[in-house]
C-alpha positions as CSV (number, residue, x, y, z in Angstrom):
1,X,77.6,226.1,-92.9
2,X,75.0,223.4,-91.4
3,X,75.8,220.6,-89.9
4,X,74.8,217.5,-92.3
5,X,71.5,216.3,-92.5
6,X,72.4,212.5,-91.4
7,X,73.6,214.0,-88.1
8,X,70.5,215.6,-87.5
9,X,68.1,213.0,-88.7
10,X,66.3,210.1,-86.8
11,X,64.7,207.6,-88.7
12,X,62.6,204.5,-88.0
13,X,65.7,202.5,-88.1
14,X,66.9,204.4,-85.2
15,X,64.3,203.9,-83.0
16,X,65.0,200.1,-82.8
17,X,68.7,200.6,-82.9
18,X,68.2,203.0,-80.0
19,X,65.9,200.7,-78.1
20,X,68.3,197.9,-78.2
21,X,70.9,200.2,-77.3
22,X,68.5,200.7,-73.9
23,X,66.9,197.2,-73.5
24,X,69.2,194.9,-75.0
25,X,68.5,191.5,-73.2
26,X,64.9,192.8,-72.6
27,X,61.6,190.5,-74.5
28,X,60.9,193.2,-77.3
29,X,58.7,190.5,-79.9
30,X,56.7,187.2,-79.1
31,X,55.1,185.7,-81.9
32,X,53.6,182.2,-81.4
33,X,57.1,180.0,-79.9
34,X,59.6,182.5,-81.1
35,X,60.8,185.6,-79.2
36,X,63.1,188.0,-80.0
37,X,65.3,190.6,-77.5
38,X,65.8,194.0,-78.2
39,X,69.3,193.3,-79.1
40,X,68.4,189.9,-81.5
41,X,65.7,192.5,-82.7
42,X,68.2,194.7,-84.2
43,X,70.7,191.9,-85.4
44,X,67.7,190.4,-87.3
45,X,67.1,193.8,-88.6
46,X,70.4,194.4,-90.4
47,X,70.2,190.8,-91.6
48,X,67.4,191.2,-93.3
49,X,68.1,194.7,-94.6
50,X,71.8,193.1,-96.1
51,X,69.6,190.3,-97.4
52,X,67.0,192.6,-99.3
53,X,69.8,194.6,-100.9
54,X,71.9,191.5,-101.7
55,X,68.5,190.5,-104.2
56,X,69.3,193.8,-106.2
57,X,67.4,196.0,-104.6
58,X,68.3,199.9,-104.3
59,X,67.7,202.5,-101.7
60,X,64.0,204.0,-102.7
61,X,63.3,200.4,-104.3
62,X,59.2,199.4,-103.2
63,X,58.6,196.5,-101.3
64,X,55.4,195.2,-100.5
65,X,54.8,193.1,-98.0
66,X,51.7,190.5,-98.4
67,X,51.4,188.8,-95.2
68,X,49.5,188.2,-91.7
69,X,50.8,189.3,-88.1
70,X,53.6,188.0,-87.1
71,X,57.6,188.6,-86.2
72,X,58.5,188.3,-89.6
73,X,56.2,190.8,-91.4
74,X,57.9,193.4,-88.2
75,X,61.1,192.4,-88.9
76,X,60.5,193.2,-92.7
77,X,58.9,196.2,-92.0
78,X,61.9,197.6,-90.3
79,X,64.5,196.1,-92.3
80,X,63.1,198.1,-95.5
81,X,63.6,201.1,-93.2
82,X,67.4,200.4,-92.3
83,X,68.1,199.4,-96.2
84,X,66.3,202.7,-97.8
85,X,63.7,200.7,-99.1
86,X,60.0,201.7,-99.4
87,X,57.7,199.6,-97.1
88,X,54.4,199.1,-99.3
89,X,52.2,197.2,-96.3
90,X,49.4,194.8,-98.8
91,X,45.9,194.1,-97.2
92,X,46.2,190.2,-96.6
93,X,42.7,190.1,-98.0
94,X,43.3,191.1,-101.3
95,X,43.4,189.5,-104.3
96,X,42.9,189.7,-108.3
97,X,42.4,193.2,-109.5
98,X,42.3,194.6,-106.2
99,X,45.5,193.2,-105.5
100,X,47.1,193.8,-108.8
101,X,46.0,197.9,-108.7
102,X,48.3,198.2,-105.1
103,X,51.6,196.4,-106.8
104,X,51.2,198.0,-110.2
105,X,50.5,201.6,-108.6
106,X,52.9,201.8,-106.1
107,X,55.8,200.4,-108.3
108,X,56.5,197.2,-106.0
109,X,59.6,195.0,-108.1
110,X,59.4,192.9,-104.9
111,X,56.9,191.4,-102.9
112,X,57.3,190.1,-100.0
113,X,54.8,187.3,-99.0
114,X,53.3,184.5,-96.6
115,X,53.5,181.3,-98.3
116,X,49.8,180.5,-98.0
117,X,49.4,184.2,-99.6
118,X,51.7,183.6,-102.3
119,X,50.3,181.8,-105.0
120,X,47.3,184.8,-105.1
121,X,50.5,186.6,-106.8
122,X,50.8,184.4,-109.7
123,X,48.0,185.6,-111.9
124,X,48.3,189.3,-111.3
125,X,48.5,191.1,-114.5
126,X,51.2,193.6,-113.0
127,X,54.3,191.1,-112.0
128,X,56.6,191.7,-109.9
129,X,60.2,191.3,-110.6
130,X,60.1,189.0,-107.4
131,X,58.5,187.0,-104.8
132,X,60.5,186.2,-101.4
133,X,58.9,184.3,-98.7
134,X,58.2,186.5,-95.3
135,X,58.3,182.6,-92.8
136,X,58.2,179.3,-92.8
137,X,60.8,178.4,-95.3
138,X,64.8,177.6,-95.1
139,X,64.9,180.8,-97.3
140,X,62.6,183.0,-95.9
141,X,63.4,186.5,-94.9
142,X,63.0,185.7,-90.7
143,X,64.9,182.2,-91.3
144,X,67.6,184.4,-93.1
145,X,67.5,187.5,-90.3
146,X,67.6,184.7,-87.3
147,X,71.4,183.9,-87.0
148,X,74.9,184.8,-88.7
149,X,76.9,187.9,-88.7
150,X,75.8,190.7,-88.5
151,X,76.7,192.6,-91.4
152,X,77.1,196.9,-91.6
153,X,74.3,198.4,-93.9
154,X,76.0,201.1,-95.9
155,X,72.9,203.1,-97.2
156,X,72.3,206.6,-96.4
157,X,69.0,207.4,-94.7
158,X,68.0,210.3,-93.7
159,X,64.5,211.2,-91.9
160,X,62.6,212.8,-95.5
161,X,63.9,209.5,-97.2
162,X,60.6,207.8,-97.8
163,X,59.6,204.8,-95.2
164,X,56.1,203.5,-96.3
165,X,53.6,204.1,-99.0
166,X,50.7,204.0,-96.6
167,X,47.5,203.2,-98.8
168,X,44.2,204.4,-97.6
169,X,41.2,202.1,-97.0
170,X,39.6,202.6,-99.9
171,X,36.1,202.8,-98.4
172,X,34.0,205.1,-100.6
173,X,37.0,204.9,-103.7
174,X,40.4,203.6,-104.9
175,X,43.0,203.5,-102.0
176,X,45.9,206.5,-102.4
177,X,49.1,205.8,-101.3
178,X,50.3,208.3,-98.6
179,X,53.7,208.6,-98.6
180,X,55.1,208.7,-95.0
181,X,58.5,209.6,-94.3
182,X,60.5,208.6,-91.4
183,X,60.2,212.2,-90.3
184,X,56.7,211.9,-90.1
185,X,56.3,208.1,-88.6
186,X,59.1,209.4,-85.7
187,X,57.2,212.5,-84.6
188,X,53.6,210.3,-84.3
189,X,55.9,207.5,-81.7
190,X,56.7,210.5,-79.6
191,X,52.9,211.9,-79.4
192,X,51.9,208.2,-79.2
193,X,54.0,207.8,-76.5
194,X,52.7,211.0,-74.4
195,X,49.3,210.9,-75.5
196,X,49.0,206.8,-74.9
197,X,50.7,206.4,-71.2
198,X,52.8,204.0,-72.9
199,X,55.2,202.3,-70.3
200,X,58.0,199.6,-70.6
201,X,55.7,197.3,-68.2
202,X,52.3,197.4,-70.4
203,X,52.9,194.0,-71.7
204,X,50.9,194.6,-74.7
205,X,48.5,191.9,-76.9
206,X,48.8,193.3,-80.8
207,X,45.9,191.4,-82.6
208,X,44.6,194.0,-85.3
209,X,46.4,193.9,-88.8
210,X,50.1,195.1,-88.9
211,X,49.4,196.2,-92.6
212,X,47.6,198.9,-91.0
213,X,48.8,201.8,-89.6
214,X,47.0,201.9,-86.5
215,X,48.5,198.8,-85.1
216,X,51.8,199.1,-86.3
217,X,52.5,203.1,-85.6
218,X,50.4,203.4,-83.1
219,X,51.3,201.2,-80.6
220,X,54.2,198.3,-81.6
221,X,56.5,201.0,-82.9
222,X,55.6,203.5,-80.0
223,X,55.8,200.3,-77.7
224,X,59.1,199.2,-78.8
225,X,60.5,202.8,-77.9
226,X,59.9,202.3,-74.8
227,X,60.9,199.0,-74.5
228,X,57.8,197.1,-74.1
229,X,57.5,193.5,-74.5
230,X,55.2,192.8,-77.6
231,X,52.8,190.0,-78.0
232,X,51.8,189.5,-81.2
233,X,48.8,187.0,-82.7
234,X,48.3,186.3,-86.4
235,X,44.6,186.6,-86.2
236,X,42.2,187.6,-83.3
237,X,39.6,184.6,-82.4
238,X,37.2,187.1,-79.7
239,X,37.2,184.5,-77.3
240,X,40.8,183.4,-77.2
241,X,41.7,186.7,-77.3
242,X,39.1,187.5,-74.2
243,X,40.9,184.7,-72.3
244,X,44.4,186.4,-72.7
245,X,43.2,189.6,-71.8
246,X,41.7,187.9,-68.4
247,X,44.5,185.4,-67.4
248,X,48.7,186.0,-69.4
249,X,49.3,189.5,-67.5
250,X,48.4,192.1,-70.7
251,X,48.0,195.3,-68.9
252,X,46.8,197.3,-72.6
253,X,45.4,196.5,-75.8
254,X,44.0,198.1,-78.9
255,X,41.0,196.4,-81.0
256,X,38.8,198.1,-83.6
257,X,35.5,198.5,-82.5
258,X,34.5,195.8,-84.5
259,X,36.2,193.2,-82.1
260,X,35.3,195.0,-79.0
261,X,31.8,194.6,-80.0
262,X,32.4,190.5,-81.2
263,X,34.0,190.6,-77.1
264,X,31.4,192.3,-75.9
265,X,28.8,189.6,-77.7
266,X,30.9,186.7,-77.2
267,X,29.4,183.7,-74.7
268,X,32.3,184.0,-72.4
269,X,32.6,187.6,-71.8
270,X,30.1,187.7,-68.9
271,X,32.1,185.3,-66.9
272,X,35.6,187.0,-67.0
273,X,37.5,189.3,-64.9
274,X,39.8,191.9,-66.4
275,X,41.6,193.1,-63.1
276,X,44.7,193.0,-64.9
277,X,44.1,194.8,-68.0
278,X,44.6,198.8,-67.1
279,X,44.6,200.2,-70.7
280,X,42.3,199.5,-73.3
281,X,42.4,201.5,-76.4
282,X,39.7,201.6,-79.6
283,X,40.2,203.5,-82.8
284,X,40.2,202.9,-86.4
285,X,35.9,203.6,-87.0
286,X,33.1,204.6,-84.8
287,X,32.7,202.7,-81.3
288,X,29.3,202.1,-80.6
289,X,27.7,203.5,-77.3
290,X,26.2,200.7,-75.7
291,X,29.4,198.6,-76.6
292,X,31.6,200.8,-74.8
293,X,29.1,201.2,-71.9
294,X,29.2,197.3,-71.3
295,X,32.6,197.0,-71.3
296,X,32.9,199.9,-68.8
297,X,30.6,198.1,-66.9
298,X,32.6,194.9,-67.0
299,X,36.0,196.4,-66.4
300,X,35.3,199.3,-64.1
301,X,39.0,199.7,-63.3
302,X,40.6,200.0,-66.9
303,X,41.4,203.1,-68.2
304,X,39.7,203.3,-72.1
305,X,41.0,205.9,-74.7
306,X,39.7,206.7,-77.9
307,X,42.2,207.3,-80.7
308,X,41.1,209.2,-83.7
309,X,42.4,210.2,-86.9
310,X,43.9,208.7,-90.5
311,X,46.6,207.0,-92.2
312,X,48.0,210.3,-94.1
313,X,48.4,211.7,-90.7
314,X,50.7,208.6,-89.4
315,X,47.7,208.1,-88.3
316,X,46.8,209.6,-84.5
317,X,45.3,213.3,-84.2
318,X,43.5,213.6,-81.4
319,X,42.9,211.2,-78.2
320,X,40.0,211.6,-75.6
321,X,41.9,209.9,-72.2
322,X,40.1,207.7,-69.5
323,X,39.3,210.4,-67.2
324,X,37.7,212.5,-70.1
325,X,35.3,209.7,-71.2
326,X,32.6,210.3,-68.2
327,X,32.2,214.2,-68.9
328,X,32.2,213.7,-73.0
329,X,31.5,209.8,-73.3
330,X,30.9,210.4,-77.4
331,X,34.4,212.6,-77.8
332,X,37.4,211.9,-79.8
333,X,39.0,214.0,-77.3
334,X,41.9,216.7,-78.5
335,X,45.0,217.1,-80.3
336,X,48.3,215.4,-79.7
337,X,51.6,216.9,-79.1
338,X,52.6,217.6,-82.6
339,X,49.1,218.3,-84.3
340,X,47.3,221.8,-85.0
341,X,44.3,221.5,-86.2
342,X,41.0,223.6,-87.5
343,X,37.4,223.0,-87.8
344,X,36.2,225.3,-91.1
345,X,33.4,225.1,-93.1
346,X,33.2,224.5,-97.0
347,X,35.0,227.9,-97.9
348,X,37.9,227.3,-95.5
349,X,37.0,229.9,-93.3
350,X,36.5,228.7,-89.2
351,X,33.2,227.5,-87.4
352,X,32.2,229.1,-84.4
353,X,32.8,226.6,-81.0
354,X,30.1,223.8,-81.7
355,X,28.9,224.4,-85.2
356,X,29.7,221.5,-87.9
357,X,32.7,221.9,-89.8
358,X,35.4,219.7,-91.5
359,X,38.3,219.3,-89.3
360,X,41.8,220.0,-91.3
361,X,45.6,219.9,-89.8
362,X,49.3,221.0,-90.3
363,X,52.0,218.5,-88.1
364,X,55.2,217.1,-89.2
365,X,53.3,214.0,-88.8
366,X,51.5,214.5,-92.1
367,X,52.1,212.6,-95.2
368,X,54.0,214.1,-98.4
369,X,51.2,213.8,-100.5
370,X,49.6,210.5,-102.7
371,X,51.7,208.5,-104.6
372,X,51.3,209.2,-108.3
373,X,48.5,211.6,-107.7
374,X,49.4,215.4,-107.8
375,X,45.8,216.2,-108.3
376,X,44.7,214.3,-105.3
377,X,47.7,215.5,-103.4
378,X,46.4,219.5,-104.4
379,X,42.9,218.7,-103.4
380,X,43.9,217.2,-100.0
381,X,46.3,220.4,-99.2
382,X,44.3,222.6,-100.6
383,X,44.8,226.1,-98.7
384,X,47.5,225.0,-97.1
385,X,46.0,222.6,-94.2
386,X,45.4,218.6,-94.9
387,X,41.7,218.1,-95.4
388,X,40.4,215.2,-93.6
389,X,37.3,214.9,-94.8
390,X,35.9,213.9,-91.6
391,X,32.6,216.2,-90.0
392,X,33.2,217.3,-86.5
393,X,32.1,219.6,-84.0
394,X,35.1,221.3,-81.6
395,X,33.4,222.8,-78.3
396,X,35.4,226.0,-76.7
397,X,38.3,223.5,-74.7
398,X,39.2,221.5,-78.1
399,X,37.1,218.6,-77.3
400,X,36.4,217.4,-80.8
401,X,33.3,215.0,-81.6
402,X,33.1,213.2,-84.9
403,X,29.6,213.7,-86.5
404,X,30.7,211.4,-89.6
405,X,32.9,211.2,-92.7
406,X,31.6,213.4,-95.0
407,X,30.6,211.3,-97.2
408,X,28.8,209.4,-94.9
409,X,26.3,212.2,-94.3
410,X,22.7,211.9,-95.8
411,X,21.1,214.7,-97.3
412,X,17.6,213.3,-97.0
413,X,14.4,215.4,-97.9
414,X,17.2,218.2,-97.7
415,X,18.3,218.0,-94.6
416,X,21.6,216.6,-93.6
417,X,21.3,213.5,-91.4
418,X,24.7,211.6,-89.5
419,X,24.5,208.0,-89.8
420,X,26.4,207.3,-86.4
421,X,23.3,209.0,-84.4
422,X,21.0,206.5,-86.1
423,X,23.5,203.7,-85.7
424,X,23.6,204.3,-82.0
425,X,19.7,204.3,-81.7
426,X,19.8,200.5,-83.1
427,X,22.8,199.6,-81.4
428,X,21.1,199.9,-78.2
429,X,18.6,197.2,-78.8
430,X,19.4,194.0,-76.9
431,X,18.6,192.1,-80.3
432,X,21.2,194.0,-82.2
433,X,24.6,192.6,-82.9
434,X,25.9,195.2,-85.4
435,X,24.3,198.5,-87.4
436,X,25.6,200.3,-90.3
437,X,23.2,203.2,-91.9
438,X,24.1,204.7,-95.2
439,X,21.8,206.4,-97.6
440,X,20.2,205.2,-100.8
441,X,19.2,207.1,-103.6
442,X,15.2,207.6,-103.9
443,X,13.4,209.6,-106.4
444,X,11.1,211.6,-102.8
445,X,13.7,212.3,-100.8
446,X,17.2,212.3,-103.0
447,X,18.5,209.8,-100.5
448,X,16.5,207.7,-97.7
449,X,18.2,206.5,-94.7
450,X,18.6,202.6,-95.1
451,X,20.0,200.1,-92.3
452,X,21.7,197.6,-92.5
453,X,21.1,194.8,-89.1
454,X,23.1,192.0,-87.7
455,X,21.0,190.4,-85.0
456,X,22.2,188.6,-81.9
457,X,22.7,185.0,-82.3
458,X,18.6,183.4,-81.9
459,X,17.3,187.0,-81.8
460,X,14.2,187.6,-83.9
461,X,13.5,191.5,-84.1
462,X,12.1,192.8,-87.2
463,X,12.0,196.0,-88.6
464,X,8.7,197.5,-87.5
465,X,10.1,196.5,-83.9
466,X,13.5,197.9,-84.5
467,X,12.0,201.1,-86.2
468,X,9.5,201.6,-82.7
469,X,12.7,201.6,-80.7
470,X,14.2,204.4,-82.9
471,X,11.2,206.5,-82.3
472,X,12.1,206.8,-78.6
473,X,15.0,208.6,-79.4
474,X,15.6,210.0,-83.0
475,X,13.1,212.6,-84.9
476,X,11.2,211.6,-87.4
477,X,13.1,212.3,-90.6
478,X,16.0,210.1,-89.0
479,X,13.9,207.2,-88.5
480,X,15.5,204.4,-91.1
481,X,12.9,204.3,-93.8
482,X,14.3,200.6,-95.1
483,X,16.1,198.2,-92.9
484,X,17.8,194.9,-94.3
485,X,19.0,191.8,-91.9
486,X,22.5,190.3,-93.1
487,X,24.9,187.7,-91.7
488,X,27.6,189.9,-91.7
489,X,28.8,193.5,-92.5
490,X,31.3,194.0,-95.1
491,X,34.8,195.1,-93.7
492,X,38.1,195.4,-94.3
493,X,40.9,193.2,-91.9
494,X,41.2,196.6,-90.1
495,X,37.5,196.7,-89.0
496,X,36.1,199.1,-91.3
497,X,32.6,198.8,-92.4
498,X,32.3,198.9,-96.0
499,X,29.9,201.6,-96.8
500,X,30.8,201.8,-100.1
501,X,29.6,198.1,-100.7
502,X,26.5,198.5,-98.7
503,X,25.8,201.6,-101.1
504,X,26.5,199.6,-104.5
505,X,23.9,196.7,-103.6
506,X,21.2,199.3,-102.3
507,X,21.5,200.6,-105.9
């Protein structure tokens, strides 16, 4: 007879339990003037977890949470995993139908919500049983979770209990829920941990969205098994957070490309020294060439690591490490600890080393499938391996380079084109703040490759200018056949260009 499966089990609950266990009086959370120990960490936890079941909630309820960094919208996330509850993380951006589609579809009955977010919940078609305030308020879920007793939280959870509905971007179609277990979320801290160099002394800066999994699993719940002390910032201004980075002692950071590039462009950044900074991480989309190149120039001494993969995989895959990035500067690198993956091409059968191919994976870090869609779930699992629906090239060591999504490849006059080649062709114009290339349908060549340009503050390039300095590098048929100027790129608050959009208004 086996031993029970709670014995056996290690959830996310655990990790912090464990941690505090370890670090008690250690800094685990700063958040604006309020700072937390490992051991005040866990006592807020169980508060919080006591308070969410004392509203009526039972184990498996969802709970979204609607709200901005900070040590609440932590707290909250871990207190849903210590009550059995079903962490449904709400893009702070969001609102009407949008908004409405991620509390009807994952089944929220409570939401969980900054107050200046809240009243964006009053006209949503889909109510929610309840609305509780994350901060700032004598009732709210941190004021409740900051003192008192500490109560026992007698709810079974086990590790293939349900932790998060983890909804995808939505980039090129509605978002899917991927529904991560703790089994799952556990496994990615410990390749996180490996893969990452994460040490108690990093002193990290958190500044990209907790809603997202990138921030939250990959590096404040991987940092807090390790006891790190965790600095986090509701919102990242580029040149405040440029001025931490140089002077308050953060040794590693993550930022989406996006906000390395606003760094890299900001007035301040030439006049900085980053001596102290030792890891610097970048994920989440495609990081320009010449963005990195200037940063390596202006930081010589930090170690940079690419992190690549999704959220239904918890969401790391594959990491290309510091002394990687001078032999295969464009790499994603290889897979981490707990990940197998393939590179195969449309029939499921494997590429030869170097040919195109989607990459797929099996790990215990995958998700269970997408919330209330079976045949989305079949699709994605199809033949056994999650299909990732990102184009890649795998050379004979298990370097991996990411050509594109595929959707975000242009079949132009009939040849297939990858938009991040092109991108990196403008991005290396001095006048160019940010690229992003999609194609647009046209009646000659089924779809045209189309730019979209930010320039440089008081630049004036124009797009016979722009299309000269492709020539030097890209063949013909890649040259951008329409380029647009815009103020800004549409994104999401995890720095994701919004393709989809740029699509729509091409058409």
């Amino acid at each position: 007879m086996s031993a029970p499966a709670q014995l056996r089990s290690s959830t996310v609950s655990d990790v912090v339990r464990r941690a505090a266990a370890t670090f008690g009086d250690r800094v685990a959370v700063r958040f604006a003037d309020r700072e937390w120990t490992y051991a005040e960490l866990d006592a807020a936890v169980s508060r919080a977890a006591a308070h969410l079941l004392g509203a009526g909630l039972e184990r498996g309820a969802r709970v979204a949470a609607y709200g901005k960094n900070s040590d609440a919208y932590l707290i909250a996330f871990l207190a849903c995993a210590r009550a059995g509850l079903v962490h449904v993380p709400l893009n702070y951006n969001l609102t009407g139908p949008e908004l409405d589609y991620l509390v009807s579809q994952s089944g929220s009955t409570l939401v969980l919500a900054d107050p200046a977010l809240a009243d964006n919940l009053k006209d949503l078609e889909h109510q929610p049983d309840s609305v509780m305030l994350l901060r700032d308020g004598p009732d709210s879920l941190v004021d409740v979770a900051r003192d008192g007793d500490v109560p026992p939280i007698d709810v079974e959870v086990t590790d293939s209990d349900i932790a998060q509905l983890l909804y995808t971007s939505g980039t090129t179609s509605k978002p899917k829920g991927a529904i991560m277990s703790h089994r799952a979320l556990v496994h990615e801290y410990v390749s996180c941990v490996i893969a990452l160099d994460l040490h108690a002394d990093d002193a990290p800066l958190h500044v990209m969205p907790l809603y997202h999994s990138a921030q939250m699993h990959v590096f404040v719940l991987p940092g807090l098994v390790v006891g790190q002390t965790n600095t986090i910032l509701e919102t990242p201004e580029p040149g405040d957070v440029l001025r931490r980075l140089s002077s308050d002692g953060h040794h590693s950071f993550f930022a989406a490309p996006t906000l390395w590039v606003a760094m890299a462009n900001h007035p301040s950044f030439e006049g900085l020294s980053f001596e102290g900074l030792a890891k610097a991480y970048y994920g989440a989309s495609i990081m320009p060439g010449p963005v990195l190149a200037k940063w390596q120039a202006a930081a010589p001494s930090v170690g940079f690591y690419n992190c690549f993969g999704q959220s239904e995989i918890a969401p790391l895959a594959t990491v290309l490490r510091p002394e990687e990035h001078a032999d295969r500067p464009d790499s994603a690198g290889r897979t981490i600890l707990f990940v197998d993956a393939r590179v195969v091409d449309g029939s499921g059968q494997d590429v030869p080393p170097g040919e195109l191919g989607e990459i797929v994976y099996r790990s215990p870090q995958l998700c269970d499938g997408y919330w209330d869609k079976p045949e989305a779930t079949a699709e994605a699992f199809a033949g056994g391996w999650f299909h990732s629906g990102d184009l890649v090239r795998r050379d004979e060591q298990g370097y991996i380079t990411v050509v594109d999504r595929i959707k975000d490849v242009i079949n132009t006059g009939g040849v297939l084109v990858a938009a991040r080649e092109i991108e990196d062709a403008l991005y290396s114009h001095d006048d160019v703040a940010q690229v992003a290339v999609v194609g647009t349908p046209d009646e000659k060549w089924v779809e045209k490759v189309t730019a979209y340009v930010v320039r440089r503050p008081d630049a004036s390039v124009d797009a016979d200018a722009l299309i000269a300095h492709a020539r030097k590098s890209l063949a013909g048929f890649k040259i951008p056949k329409e380029i647009h100027f815009i103020d800004d790129l549409p994104r999401n608050a995890s720095g994701k260009i919004l393709k989809r959009d740029l699509r729509e208004s091409a058409g």
